[in-house]
The first five atom37 places (N, CA, C, CB, O) and aatype in JSON, in Angstrom:
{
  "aatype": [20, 20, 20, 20, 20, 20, 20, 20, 20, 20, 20, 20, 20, 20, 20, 20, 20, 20, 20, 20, 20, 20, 20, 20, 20, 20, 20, 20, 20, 20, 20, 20, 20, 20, 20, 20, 20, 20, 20, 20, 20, 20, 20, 20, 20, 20, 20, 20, 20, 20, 20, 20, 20, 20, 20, 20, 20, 20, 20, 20, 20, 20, 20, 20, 20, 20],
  "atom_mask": [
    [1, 1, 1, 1, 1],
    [1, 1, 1, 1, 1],
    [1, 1, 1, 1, 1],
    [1, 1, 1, 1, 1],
    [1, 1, 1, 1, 1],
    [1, 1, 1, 1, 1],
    [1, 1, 1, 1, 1],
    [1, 1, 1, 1, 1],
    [1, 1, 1, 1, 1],
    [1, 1, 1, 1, 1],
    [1, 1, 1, 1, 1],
    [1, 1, 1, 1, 1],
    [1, 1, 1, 1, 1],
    [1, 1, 1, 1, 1],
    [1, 1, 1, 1, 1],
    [1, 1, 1, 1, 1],
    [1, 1, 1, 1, 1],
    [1, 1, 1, 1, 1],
    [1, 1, 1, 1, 1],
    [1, 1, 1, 1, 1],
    [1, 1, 1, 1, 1],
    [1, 1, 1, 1, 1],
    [1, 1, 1, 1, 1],
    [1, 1, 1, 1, 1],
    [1, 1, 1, 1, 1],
    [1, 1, 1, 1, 1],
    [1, 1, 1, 1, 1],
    [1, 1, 1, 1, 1],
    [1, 1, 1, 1, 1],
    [1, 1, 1, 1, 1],
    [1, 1, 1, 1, 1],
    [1, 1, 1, 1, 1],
    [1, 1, 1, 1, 1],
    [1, 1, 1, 1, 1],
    [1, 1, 1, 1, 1],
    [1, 1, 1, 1, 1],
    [1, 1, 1, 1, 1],
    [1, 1, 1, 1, 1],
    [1, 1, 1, 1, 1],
    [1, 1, 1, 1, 1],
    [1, 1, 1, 1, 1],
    [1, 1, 1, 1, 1],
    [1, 1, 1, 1, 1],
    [1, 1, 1, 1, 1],
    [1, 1, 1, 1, 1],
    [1, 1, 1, 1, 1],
    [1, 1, 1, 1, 1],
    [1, 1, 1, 1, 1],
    [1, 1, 1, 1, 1],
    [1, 1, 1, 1, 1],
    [1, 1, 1, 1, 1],
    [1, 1, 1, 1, 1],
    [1, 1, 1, 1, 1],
    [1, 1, 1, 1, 1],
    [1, 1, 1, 1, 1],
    [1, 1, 1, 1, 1],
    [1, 1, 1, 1, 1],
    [1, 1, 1, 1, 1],
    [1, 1, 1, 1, 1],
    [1, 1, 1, 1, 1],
    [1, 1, 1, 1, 1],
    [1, 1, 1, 1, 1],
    [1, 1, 1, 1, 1],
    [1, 1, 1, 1, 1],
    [1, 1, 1, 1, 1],
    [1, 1, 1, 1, 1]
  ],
  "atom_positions": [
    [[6.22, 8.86, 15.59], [6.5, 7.49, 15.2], [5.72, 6.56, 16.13], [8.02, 7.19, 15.25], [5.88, 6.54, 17.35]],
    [[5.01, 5.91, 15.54], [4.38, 4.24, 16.14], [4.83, 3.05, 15.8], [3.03, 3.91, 15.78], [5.38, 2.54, 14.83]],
    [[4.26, 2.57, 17.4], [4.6, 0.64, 16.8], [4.83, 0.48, 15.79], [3.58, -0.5, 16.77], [5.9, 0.26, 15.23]],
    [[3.09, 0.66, 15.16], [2.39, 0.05, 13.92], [3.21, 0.79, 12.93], [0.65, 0.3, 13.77], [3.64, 0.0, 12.09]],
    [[3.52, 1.81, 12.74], [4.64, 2.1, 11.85], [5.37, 1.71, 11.31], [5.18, 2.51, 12.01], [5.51, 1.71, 10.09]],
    [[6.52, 0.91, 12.73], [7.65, 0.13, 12.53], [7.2, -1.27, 12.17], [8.54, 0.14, 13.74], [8.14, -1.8, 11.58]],
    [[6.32, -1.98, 12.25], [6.03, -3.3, 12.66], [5.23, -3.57, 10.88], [4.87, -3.42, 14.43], [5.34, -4.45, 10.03]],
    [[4.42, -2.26, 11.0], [4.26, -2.65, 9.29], [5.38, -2.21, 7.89], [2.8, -1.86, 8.86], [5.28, -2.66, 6.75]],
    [[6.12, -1.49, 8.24], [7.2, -0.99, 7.37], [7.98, -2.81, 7.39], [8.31, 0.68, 8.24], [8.09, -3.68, 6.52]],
    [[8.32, -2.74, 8.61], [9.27, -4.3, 8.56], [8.47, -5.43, 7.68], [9.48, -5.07, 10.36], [9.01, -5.95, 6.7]],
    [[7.34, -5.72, 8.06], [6.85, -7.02, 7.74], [6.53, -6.34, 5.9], [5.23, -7.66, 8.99], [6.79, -7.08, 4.96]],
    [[6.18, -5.45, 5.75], [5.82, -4.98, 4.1], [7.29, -5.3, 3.69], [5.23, -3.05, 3.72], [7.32, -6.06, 2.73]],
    [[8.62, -4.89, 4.19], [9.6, -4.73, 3.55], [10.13, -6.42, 3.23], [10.53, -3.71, 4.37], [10.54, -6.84, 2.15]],
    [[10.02, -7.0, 4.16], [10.77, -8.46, 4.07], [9.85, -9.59, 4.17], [11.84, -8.67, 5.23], [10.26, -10.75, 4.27]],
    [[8.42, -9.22, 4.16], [7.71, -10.22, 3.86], [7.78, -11.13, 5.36], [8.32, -10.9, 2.46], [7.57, -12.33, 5.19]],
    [[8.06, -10.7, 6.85], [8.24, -11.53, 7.67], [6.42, -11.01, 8.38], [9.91, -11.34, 8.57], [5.91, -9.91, 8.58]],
    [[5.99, -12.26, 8.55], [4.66, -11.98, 9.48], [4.92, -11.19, 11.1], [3.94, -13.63, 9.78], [5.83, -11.62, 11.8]],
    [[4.1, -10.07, 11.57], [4.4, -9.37, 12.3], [4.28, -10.17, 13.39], [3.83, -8.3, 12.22], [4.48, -9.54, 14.43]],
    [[3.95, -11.76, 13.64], [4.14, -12.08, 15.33], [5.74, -12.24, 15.21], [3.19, -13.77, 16.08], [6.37, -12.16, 16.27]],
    [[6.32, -12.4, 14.27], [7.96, -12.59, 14.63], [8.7, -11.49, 14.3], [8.69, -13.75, 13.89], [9.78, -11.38, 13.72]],
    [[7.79, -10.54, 14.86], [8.76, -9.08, 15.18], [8.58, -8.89, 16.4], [8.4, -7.63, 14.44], [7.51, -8.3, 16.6]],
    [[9.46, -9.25, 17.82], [9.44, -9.13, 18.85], [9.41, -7.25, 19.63], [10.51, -10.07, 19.02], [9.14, -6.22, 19.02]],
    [[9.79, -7.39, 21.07], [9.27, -6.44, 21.54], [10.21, -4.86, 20.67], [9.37, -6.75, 23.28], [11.4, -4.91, 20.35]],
    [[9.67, -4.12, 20.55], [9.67, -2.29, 19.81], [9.49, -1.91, 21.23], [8.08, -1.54, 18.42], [8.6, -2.26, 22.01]],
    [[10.68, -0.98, 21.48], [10.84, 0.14, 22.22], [11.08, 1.69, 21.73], [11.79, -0.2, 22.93], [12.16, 1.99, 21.23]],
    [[10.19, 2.5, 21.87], [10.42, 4.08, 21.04], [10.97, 4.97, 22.2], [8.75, 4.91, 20.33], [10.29, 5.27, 23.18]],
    [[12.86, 5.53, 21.93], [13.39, 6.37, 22.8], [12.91, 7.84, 22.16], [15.01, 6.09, 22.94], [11.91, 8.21, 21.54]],
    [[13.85, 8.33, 22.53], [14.0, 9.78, 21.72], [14.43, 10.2, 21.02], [14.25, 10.51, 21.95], [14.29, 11.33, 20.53]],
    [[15.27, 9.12, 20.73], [16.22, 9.38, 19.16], [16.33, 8.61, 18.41], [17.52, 9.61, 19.11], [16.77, 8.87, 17.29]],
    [[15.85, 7.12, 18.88], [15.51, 5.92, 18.63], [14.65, 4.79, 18.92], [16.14, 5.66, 18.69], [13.86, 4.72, 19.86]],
    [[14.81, 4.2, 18.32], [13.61, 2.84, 18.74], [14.27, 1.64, 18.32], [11.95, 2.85, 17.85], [15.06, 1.6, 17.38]],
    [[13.92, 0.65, 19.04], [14.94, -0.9, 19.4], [13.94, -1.55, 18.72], [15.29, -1.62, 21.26], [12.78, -1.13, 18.67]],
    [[14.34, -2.59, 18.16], [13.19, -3.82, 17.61], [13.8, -4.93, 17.45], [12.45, -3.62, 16.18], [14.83, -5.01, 16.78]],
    [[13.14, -6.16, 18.18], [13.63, -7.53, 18.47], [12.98, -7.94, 16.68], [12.75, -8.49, 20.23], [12.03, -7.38, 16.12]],
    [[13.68, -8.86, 16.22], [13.86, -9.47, 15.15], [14.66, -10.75, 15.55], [14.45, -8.59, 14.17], [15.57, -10.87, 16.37]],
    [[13.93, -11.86, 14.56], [14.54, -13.12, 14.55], [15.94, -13.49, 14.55], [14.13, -13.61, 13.65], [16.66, -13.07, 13.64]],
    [[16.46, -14.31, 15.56], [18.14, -14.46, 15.27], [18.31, -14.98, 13.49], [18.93, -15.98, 16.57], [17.33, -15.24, 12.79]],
    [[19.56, -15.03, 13.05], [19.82, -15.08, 11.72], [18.84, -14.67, 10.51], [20.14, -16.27, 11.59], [18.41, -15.38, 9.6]],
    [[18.52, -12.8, 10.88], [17.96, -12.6, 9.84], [18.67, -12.43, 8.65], [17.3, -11.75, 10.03], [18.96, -11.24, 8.69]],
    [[19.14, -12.9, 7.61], [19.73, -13.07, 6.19], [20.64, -11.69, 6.09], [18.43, -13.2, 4.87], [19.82, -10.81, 6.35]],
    [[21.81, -11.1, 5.87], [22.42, -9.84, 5.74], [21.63, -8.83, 4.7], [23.9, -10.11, 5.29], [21.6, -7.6, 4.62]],
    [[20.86, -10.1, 3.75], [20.49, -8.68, 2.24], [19.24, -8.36, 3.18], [19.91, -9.35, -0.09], [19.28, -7.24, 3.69]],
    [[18.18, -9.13, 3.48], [17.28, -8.34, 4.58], [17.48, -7.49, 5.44], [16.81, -8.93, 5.28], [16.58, -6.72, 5.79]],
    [[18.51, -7.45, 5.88], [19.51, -6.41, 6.97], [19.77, -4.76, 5.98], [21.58, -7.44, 7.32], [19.35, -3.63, 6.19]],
    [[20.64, -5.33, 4.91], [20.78, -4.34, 3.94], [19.46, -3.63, 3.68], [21.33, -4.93, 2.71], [19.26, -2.45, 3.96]],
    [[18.35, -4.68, 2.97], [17.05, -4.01, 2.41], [16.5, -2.47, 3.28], [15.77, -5.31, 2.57], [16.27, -1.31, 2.92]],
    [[16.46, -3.21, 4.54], [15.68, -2.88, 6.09], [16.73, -1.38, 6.16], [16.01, -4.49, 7.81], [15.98, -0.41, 6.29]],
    [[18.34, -0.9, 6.11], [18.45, -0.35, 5.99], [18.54, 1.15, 5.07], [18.65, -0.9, 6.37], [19.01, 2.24, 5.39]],
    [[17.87, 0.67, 3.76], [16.91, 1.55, 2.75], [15.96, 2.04, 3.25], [16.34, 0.95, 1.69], [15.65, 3.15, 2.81]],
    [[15.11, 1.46, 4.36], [13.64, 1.52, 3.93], [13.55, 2.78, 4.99], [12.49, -0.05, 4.19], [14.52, 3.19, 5.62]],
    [[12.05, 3.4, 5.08], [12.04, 4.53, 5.65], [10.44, 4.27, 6.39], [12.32, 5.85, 4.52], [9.53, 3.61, 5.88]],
    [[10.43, 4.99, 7.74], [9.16, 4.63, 8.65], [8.58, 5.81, 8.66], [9.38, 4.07, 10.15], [9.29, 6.46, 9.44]],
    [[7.74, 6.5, 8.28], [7.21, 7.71, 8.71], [8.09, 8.48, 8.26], [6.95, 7.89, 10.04], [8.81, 9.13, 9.03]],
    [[8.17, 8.54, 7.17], [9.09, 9.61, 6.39], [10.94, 10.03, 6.93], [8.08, 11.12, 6.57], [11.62, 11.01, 6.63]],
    [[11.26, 8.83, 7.82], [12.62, 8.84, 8.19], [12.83, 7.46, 7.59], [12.98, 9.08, 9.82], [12.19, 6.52, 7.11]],
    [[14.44, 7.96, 7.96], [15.15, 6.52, 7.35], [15.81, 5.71, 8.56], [16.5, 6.87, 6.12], [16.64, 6.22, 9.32]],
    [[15.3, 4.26, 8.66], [15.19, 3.26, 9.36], [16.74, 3.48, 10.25], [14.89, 1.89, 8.39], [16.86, 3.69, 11.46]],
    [[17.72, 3.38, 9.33], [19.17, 3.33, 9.56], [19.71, 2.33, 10.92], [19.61, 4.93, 9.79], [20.3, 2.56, 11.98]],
    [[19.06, 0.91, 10.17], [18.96, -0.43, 11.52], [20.46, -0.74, 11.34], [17.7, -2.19, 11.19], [21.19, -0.55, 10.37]],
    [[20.74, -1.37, 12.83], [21.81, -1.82, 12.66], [21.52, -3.38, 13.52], [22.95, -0.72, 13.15], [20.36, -3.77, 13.7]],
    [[22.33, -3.92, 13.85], [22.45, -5.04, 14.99], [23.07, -4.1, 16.19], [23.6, -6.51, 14.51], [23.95, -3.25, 16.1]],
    [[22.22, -4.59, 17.5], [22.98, -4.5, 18.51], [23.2, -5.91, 19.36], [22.41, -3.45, 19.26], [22.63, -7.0, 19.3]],
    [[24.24, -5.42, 20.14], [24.54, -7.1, 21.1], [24.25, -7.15, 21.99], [25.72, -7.7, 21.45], [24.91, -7.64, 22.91]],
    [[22.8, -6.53, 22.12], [21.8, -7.08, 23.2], [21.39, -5.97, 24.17], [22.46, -8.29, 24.08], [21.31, -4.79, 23.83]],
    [[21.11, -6.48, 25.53], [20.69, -4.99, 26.62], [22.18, -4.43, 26.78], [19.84, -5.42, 28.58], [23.18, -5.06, 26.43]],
    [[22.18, -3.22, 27.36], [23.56, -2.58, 27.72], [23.13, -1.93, 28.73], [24.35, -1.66, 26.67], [23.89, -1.23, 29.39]]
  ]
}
């Protein structure tokens, strides 16, 4: 899995231009991606359909660093 993976799956899926997809971090089981505050819930929904490299996105909200 890459950036460019995530960064073009997002912006293809919701039509948002990729400078307002903030910083992507890739763990090992996951990857974090800053997105605009009040992104719309059905964009939320959509985003959790969509699939990056032949996995499925399965985004959620988190409440920030931990």
């Amino acid at each position: 899995l890459e950036i460019r993976n995530i960064v073009g799956a997002i912006a293809n899926e919701t039509g948002l231009a990729s400078r307002f997809i903030g910083q992507i971090r890739i763990h090992a089981d996951y990857a974090t991606v800053e997105l605009p505050d009040g992104m719309p819930p059905h964009i939320m929904k959509h985003l959790q359909r969509t699939f990056v490299a032949g996995k499925a996105m399965r985004i959620s909200r988190s409440n920030g660093p931990s």
